[in-house]
C-alpha positions as MATLAB code, in Angstrom:
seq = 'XXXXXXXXXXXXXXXXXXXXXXXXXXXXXXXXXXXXXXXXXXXXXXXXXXXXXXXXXXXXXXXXXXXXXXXXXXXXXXXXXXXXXXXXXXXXXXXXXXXXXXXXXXXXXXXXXXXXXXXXXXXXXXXXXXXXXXXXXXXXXXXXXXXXXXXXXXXXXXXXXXXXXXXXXXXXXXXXXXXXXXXXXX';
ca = [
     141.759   34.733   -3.116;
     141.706   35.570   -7.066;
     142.586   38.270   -8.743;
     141.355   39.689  -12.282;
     140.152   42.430  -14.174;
     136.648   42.896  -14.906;
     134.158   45.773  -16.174;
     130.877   46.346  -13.227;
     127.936   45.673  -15.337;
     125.371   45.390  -12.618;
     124.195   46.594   -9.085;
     121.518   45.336   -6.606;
     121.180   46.536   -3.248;
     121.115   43.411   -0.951;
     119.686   44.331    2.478;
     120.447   47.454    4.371;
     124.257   48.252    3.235;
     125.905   45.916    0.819;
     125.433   45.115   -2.678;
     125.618   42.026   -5.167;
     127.493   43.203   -7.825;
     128.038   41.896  -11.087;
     131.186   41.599  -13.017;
     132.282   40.791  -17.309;
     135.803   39.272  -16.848;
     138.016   37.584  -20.051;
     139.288   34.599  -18.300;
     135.990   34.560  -15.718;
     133.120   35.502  -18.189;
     129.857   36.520  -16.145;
     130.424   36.589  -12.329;
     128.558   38.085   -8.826;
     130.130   39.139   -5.853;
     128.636   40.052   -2.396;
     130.174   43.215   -1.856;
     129.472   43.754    2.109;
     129.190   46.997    3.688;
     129.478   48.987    0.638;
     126.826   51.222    1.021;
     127.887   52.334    4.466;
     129.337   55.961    4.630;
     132.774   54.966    5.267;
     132.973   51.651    3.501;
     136.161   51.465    1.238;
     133.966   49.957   -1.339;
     131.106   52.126   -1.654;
     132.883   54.787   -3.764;
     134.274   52.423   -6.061;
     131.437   50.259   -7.349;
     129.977   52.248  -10.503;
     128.459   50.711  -13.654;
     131.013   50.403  -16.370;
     133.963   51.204  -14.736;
     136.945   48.655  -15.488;
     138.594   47.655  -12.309;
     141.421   45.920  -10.369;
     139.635   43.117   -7.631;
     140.241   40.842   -5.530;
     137.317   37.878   -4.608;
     137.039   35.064   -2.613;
     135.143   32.152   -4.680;
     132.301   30.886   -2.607;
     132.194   26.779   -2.560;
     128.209   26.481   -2.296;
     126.972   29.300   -5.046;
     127.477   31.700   -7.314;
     127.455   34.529   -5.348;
     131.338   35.049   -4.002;
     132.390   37.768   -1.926;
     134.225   40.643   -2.811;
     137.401   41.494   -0.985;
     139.048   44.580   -2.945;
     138.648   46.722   -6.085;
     140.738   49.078   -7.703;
     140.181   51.243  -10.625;
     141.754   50.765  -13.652;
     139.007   52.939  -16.144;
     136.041   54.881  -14.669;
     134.864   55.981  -18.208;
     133.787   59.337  -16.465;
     133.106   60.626  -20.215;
     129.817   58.080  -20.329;
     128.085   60.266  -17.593;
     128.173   63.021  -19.913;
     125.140   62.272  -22.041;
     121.937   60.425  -21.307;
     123.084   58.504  -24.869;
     125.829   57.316  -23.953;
     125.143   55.689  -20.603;
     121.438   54.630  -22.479;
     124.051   52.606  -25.452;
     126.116   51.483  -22.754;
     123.608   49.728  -20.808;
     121.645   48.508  -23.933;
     125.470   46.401  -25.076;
     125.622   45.419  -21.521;
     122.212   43.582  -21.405;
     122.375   42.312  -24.557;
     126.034   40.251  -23.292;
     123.986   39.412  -20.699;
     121.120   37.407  -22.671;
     123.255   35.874  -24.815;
     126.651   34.459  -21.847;
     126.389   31.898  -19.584;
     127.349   32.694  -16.288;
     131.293   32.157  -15.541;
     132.011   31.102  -18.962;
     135.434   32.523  -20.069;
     134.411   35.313  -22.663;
     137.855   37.025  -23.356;
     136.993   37.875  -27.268;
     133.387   39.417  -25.471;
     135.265   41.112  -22.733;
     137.842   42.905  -25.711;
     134.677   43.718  -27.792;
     132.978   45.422  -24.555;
     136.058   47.234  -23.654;
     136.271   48.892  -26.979;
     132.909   50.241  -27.298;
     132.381   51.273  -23.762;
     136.019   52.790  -24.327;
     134.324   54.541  -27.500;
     131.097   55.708  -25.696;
     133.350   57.191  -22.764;
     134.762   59.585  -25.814;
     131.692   59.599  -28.199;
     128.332   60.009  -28.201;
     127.060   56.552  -29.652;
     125.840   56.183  -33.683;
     123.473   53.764  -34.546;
     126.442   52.150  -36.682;
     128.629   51.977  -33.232;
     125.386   49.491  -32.188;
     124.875   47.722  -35.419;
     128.786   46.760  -35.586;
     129.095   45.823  -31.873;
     125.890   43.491  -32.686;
     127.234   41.866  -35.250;
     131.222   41.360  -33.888;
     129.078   40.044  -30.941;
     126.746   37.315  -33.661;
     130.399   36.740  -35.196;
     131.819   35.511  -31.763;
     128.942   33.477  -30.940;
     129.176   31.899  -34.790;
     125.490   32.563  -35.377;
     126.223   35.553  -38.288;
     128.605   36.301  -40.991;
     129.803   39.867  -42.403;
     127.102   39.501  -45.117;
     124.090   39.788  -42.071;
     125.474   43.397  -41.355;
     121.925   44.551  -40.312;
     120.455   41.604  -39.088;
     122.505   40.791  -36.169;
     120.521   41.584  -33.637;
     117.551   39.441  -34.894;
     119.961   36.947  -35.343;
     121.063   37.002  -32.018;
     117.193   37.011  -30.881;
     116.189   34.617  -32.890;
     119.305   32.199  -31.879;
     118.627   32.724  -27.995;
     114.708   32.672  -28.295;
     114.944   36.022  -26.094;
     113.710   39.355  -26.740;
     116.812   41.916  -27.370;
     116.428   44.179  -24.612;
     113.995   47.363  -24.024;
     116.956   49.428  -24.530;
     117.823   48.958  -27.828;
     114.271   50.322  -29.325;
     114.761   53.501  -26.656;
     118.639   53.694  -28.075;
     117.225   53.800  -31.956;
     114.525   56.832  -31.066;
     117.375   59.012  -28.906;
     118.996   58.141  -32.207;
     116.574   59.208  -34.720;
     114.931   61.768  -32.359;
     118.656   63.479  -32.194;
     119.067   63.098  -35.612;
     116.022   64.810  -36.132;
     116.937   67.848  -34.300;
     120.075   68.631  -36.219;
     118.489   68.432  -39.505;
];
């Protein structure tokens, strides 16, 4: 059985009560687990499995795939303060797909992991600035070596244009809650 800490970034329902989860760990990178049971009403896991939380767990790594089953998880940071605003949990879930386009699964990611720790630690406190998104993209281009300082703004085309992907849908809906709140103060 291992053992690590790891931030939930991801949640399908598999079949009638248990869930694949997915997982950003330093030392494991990008990782799913078969969490069985966990939507049944008195499943230990059930209560414990929400997006962005850091956690404690313990997982058994499967020898034919990359699905491994989930034994045990513990709480270390819920980040309750995200669920406060429709912003925050819209900027937390925009820097969470963008790690995903641009890691490959189980690749040790520990500067990644640090980097999503702090802003999701920020967002849990803050409601997110369009400067919290344009730093975390380019820390993010800096890691992967694909932007300098000097491409401040353009780190998130970078990072497009390096991976040949789109940046996700949440990122234009993150910059009009943005604007559209910025609007209403002025």
């Amino acid at each position: 059985m291992e053992q690590t800490d790891a931030i939930l970034v991801g949640r399908t329902r598999f079949g009638e009560s248990s869930l694949i989860v997915q997982w950003c760990a330093p030392e494991v990178g990008l990782f799913r687990t078969m969490a069985k049971g966990a939507l049944r009403p008195k499943s230990p896991l059930g209560q414990r499995l929400d997006l962005f939380v850091t956690a404690d767990l313990r997982w058994v790594r499967s020898r034919r795939s990359d699905l491994h089953t989930l034994a045990e998880v513990t709480w270390k940071n819920p980040r309750l303060g995200l669920r406060s605003s429709y912003g925050r949990v819209l900027a937390a879930t925009y820097l969470v797909k963008l790690v995903e386009r641009v890691v490959e699964p189980e690749a040790a990611v520990p500067g990644l992991y640090d980097l999503l720790t702090k802003a999701l630690d920020y967002l849990a406190e803050k409601e997110p600035t369009m400067a919290l998104v344009e730093r975390f993209e380019l820390r993010l281009a800096e890691d992967l070596g694909i932007a300098t300082e000097v491409d401040a703004g353009q780190s998130a085309y970078l990072i497009e244009e390096a991976f040949h992907r789109k940046l996700p849908v949440q990122r234009r809906q993150l910059v009009e809650w943005l604007a559209g709140k910025k609007g209403a103060m002025e």
